[in-house]
SEMI-480777 format. One record per residue: x, y, z of N, C-alpha, C, O, CB in turn; residue number from 1; residue in one letter. Coordinates in steps of 0.1 Angstrom, whole numbers, plus 2048, in hexadecimal, padded with zeros to 3 digits. Glycine has a CB too. Example, Ala and Ser with C-alpha at 12.3 -4.5 7.8 and 13.67 -1.06 7.14 Angstrom:
// SEMI-480777
nu/nv/nw/cau/cav/caw/cu/cv/cw/ou/ov/ow/cbu/cbv/cbw/num/residuo
884/7C7/84E/87B/7D3/84E/884/7DF/84E/88E/7DF/855/871/7D3/85A/1/a
880/7EA/847/889/7F5/847/881/800/84F/886/80B/850/88D/7FA/839/2/s
// end
This chain:
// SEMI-480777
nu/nv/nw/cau/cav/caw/cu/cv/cw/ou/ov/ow/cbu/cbv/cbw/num/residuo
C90/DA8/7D5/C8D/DA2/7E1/C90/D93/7E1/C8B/D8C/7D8/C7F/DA5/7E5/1/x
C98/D8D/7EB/C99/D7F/7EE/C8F/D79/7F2/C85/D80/7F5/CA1/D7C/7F7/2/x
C8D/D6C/7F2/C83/D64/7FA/C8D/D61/805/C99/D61/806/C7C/D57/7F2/3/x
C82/D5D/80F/C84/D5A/81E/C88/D4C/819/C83/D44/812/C76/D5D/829/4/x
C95/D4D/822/C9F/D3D/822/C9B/D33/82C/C9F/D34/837/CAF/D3F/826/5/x
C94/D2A/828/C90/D1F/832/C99/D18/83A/CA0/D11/832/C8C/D15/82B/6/x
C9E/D16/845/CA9/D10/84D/CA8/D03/84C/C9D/CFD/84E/CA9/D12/85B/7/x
CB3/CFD/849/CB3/CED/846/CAD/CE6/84D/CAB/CDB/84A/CBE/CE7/845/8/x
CA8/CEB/85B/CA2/CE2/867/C9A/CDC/862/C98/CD0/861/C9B/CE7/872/9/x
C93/CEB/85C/C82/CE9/85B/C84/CDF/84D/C7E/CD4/84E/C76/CFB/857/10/x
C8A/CE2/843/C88/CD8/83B/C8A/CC9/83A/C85/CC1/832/C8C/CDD/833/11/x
C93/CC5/846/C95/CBC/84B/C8A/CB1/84F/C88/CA6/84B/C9C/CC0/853/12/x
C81/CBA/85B/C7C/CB4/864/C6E/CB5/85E/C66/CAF/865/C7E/CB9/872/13/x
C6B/CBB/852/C5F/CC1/84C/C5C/CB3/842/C51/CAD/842/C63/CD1/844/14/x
C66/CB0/83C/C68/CA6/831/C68/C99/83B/C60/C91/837/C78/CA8/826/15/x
C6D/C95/846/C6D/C8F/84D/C5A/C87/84F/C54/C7E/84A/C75/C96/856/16/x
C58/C90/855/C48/C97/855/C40/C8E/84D/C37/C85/84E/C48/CA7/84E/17/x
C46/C95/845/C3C/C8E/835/C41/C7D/82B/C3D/C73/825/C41/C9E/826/18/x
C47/C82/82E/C4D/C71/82B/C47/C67/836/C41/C5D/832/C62/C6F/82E/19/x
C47/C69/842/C41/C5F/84F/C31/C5E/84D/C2A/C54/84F/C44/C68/861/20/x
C2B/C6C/847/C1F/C6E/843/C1C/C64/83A/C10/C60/83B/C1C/C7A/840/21/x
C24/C5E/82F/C21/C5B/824/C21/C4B/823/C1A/C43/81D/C29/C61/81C/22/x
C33/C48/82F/C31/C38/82E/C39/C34/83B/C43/C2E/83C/C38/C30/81F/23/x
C32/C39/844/C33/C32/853/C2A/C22/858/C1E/C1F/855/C2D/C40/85D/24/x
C30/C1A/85E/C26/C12/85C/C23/C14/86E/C28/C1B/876/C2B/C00/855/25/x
C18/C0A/86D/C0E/C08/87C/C19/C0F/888/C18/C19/88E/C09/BF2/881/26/x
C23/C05/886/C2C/C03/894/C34/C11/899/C37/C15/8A4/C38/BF7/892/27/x
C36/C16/88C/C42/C24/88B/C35/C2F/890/C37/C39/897/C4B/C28/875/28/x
C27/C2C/88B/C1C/C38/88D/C19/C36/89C/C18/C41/8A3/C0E/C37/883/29/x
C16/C2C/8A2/C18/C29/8AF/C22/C32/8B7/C20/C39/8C0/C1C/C1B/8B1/30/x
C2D/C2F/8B0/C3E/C37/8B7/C3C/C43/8B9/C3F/C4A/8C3/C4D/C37/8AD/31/x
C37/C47/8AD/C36/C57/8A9/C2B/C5C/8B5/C2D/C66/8BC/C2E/C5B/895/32/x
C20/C55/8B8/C17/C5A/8BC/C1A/C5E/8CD/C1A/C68/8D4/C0C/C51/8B9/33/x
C1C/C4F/8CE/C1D/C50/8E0/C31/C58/8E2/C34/C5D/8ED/C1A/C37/8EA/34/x
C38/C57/8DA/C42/C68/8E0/C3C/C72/8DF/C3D/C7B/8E7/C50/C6E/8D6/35/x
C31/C74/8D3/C25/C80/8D1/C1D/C82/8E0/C1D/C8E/8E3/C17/C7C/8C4/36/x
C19/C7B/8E7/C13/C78/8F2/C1A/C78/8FE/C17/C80/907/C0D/C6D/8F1/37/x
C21/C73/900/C2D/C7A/90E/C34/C86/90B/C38/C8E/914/C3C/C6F/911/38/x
C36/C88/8FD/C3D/C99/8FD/C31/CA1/903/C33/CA9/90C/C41/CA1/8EA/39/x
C26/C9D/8FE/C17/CA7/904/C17/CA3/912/C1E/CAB/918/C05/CA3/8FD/40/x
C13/C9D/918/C18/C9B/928/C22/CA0/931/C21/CA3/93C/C1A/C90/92A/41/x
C2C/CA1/92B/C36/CA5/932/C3D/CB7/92F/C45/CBD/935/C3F/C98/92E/42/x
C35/CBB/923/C32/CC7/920/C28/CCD/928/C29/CD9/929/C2F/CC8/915/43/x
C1B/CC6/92E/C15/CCD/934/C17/CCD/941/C11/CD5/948/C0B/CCB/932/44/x
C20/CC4/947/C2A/CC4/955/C32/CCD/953/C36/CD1/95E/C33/CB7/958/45/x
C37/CD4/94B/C44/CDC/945/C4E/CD8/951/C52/CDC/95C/C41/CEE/943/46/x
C4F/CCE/947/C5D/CC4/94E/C64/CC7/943/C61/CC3/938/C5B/CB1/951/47/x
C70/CCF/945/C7D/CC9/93B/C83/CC3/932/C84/CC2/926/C83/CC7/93C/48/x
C86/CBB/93E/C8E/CAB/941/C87/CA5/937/C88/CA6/92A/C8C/CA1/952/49/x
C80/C9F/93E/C77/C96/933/C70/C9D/929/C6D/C96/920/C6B/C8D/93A/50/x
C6B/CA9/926/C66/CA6/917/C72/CA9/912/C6E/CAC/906/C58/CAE/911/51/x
C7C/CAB/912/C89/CB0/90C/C8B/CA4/904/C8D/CA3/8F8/C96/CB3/917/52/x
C89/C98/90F/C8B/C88/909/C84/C83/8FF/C89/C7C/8F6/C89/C7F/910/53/x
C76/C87/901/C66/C84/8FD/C69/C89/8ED/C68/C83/8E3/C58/C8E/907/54/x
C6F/C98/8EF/C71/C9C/8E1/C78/C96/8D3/C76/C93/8C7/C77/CA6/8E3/55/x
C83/C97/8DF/C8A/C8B/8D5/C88/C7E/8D2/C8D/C77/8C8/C95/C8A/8D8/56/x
C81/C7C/8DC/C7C/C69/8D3/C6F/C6F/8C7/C6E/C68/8BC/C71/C58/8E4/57/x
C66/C7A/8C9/C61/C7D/8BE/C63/C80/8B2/C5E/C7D/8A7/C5C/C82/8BF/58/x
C6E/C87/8B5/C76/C89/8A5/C79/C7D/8A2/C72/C7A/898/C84/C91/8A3/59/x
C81/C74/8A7/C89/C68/8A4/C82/C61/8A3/C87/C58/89C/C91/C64/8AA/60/x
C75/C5E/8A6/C6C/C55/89F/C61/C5C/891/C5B/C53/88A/C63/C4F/8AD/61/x
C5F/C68/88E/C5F/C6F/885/C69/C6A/877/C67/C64/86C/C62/C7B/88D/62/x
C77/C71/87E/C83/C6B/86D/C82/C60/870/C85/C5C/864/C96/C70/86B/63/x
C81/C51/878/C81/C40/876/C7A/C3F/86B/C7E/C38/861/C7A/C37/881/64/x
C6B/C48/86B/C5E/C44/864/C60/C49/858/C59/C44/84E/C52/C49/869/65/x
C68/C51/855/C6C/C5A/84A/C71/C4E/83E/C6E/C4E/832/C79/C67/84F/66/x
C7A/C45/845/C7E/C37/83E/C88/C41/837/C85/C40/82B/C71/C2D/834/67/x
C92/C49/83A/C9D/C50/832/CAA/C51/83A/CAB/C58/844/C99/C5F/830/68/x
CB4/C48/836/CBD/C46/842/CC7/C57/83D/CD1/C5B/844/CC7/C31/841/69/x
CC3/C5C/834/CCB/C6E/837/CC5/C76/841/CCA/C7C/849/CCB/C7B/828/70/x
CB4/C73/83E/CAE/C7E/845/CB1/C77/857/CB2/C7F/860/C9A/C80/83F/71/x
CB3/C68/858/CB4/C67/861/CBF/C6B/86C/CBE/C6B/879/CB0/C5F/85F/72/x
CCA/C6E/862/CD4/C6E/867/CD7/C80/865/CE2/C86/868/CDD/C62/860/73/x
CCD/C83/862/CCF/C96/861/CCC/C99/870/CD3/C9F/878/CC0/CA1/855/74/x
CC0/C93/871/CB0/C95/87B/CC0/C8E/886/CC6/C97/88B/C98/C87/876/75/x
CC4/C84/887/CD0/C83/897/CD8/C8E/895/CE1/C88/89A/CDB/C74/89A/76/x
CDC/C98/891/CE6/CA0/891/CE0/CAA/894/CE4/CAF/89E/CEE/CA1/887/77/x
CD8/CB0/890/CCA/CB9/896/CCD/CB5/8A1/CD7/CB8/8A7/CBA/CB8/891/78/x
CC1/CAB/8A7/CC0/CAA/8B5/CCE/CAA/8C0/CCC/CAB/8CD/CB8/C9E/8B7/79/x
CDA/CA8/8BA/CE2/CAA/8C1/CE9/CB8/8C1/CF4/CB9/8C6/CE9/CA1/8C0/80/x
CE5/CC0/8BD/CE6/CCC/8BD/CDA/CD3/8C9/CDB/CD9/8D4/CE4/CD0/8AE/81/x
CD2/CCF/8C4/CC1/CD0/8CA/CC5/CD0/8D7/CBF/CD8/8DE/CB5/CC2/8C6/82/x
CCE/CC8/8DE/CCB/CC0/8EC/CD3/CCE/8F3/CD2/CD3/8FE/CD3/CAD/8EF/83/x
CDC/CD2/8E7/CE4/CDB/8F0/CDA/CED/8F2/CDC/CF7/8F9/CF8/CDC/8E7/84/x
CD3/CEB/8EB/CCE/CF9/8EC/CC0/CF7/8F0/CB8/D01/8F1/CCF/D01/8DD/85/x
CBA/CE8/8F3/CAC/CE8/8F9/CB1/CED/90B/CA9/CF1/914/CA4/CD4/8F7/86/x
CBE/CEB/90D/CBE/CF0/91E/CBF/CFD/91C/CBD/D00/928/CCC/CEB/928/87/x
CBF/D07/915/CBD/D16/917/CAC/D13/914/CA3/D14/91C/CC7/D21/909/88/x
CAC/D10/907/C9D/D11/901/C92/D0D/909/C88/D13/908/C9C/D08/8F6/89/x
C94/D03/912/C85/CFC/91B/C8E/CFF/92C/C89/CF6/934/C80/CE3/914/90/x
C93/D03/930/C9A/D05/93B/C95/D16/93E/C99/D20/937/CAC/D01/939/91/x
C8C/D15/94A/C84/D21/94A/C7E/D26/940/C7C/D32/93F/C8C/D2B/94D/92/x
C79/D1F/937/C6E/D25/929/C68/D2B/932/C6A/D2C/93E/C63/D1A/91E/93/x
C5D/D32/924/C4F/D37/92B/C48/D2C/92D/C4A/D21/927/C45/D40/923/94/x
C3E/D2F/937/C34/D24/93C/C2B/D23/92B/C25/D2C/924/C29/D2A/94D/95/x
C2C/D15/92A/C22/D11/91F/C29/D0E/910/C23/D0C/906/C17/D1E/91E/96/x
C36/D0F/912/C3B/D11/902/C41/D01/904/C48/CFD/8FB/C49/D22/8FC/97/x
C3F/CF7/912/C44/CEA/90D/C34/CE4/909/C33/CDA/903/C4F/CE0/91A/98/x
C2B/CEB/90D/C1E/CE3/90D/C19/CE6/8FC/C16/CDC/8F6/C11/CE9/91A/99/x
C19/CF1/8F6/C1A/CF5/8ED/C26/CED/8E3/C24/CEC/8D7/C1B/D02/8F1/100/x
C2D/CE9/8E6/C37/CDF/8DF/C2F/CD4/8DD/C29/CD1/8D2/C44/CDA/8E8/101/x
C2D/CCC/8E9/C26/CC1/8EB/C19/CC0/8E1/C19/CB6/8DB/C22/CC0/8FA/102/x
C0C/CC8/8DE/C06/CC9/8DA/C05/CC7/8CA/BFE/CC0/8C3/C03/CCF/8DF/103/x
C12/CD3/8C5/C19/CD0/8BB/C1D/CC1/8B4/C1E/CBE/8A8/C22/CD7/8BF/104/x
C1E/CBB/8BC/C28/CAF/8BE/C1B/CA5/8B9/C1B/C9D/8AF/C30/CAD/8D1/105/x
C11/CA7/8C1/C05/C9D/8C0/C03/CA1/8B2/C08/C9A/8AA/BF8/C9F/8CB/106/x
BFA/CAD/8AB/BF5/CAF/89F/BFC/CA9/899/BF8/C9E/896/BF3/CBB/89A/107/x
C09/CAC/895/C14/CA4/88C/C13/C97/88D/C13/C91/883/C23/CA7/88F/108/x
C11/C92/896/C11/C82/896/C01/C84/890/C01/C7D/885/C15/C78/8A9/109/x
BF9/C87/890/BEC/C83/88E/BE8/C83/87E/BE0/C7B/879/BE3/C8A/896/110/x
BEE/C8C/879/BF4/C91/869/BF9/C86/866/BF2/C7F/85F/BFF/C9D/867/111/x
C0C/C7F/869/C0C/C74/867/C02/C68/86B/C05/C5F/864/C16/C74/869/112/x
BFC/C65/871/BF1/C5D/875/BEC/C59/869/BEE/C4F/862/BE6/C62/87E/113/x
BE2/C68/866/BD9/C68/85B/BE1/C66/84B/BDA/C63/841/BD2/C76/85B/114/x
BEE/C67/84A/BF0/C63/83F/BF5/C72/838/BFC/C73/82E/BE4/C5A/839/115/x
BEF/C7D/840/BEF/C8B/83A/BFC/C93/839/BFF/C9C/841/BE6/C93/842/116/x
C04/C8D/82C/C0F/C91/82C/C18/CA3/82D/C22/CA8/832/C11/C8A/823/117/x
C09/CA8/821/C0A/CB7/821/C04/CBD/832/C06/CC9/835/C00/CBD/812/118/x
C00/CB9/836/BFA/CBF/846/C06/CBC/852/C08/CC4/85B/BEA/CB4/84B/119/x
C0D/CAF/850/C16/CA6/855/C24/CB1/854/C29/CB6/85E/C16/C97/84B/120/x
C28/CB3/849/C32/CBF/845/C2F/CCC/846/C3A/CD2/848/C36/CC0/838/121/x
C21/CD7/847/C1E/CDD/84B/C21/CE1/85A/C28/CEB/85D/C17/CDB/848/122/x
C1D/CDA/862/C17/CD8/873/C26/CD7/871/C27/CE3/86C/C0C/CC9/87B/123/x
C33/CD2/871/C3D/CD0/874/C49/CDE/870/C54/CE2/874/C3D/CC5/870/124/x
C40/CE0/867/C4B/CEB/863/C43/CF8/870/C4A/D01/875/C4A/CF0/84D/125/x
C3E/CF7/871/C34/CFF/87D/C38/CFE/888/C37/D06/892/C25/CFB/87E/126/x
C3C/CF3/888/C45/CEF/898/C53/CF4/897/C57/CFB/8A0/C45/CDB/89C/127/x
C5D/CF1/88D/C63/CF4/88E/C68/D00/88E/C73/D02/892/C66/CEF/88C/128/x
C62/D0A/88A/C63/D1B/889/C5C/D1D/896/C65/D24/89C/C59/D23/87A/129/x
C52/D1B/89F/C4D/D1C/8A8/C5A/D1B/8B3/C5C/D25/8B8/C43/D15/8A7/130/x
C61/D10/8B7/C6E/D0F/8BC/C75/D17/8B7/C7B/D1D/8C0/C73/D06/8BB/131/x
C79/D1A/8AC/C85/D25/8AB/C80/D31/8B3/C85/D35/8BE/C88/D2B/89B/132/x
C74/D37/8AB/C73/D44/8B1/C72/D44/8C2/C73/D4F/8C7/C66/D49/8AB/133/x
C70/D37/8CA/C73/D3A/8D4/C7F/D37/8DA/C7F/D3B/8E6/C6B/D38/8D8/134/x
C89/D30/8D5/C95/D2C/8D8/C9D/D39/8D2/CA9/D38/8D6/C98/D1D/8D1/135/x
C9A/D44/8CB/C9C/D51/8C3/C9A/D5C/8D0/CA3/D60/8D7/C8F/D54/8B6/136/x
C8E/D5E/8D0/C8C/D64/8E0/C8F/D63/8EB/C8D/D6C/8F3/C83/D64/8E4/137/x
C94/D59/8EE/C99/D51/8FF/CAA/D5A/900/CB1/D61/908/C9D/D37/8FE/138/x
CAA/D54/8F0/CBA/D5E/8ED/CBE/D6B/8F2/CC7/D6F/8FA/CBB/D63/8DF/139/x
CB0/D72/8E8/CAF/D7F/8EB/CAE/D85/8F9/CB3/D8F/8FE/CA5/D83/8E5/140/x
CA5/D79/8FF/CA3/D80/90F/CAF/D7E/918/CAF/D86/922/C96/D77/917/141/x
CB9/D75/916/CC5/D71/91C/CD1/D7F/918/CD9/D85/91F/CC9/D61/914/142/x
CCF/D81/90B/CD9/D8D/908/CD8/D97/90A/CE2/D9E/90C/CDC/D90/8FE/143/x
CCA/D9E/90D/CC5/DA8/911/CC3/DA8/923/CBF/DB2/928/CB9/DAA/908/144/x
CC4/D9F/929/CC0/D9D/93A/CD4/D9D/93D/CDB/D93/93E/CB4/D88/940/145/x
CD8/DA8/93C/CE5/DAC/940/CE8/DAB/950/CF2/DB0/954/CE8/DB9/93C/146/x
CE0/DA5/957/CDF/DA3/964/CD9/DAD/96E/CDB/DAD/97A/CEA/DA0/968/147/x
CD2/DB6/967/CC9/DC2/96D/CC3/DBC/979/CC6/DB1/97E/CBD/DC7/962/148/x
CBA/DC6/97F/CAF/DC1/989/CA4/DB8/980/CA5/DB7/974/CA6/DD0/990/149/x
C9D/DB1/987/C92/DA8/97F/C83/DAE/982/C7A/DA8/97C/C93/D98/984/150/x
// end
């Protein structure tokens, strides 16, 4: 039996995570916090648009804090991938899976806050599997909705 293969995302944005946890200073935890805080607002609007944006300044202030100019430059190639599959992904979601993001979004920043690097990488790797599996399913529901009755 194999072990289950971790997707480079997660290890990306996980390590990211934990590194910001470890040596982010005042200004970068500020950054982290309030994109943490408009992604949650605008997740519980389940607005798109904007937390689409919100997201991505969280990550991207996430890998800044990371202080890793690979991880940072992994974490922009992600999100430009990201941008193209968040318009399937958050474009008619289920109600609650951008607010559920958003919330996500806060703990992680609060992990990095506290300094809590193993909680920080945790929470994140949690987020990011949390998005697949629903960016996985949106799939599913698109390939399988052959244009039937609704």
């Amino acid at each position: 039996m194999g072990t289950a293969r971790v997707p480079p995302v997660t290890i990306i944005e996980s390590e990211n995570a934990r590194r910001a946890a470890s040596i982010a200073n005042p200004v970068e935890v500020r950054a982290i916090r309030q994109s943490a805080e408009d992604s949650a607002v605008d997740g519980v609007r389940e607005d798109p648009g904007t937390f689409t944006q919100a997201d991505a300044k969280f990550h991207g202030a996430v890998a800044v804090a990371s202080h890793n100019v690979f991880l940072q430059a992994a974490v922009a190639t992600v999100r430009r991938f990201a941008a193209q599959s968040d318009l399937l992904l958050f474009h008619g979601a289920a109600p609650g899976s951008l607010a559920e993001a958003g919330r996500q979004h806060v703990a992680i920043a609060e992990a990095i806050a506290d300094g809590d690097a193993d909680r920080a990488a945790a929470l994140m790797t949690a987020h990011i599997e949390t998005t697949q599996r629903q960016f996985e399913r949106r799939i599913r529901d698109r390939l399988f909705d052959l244009g039937g009755p609704s």
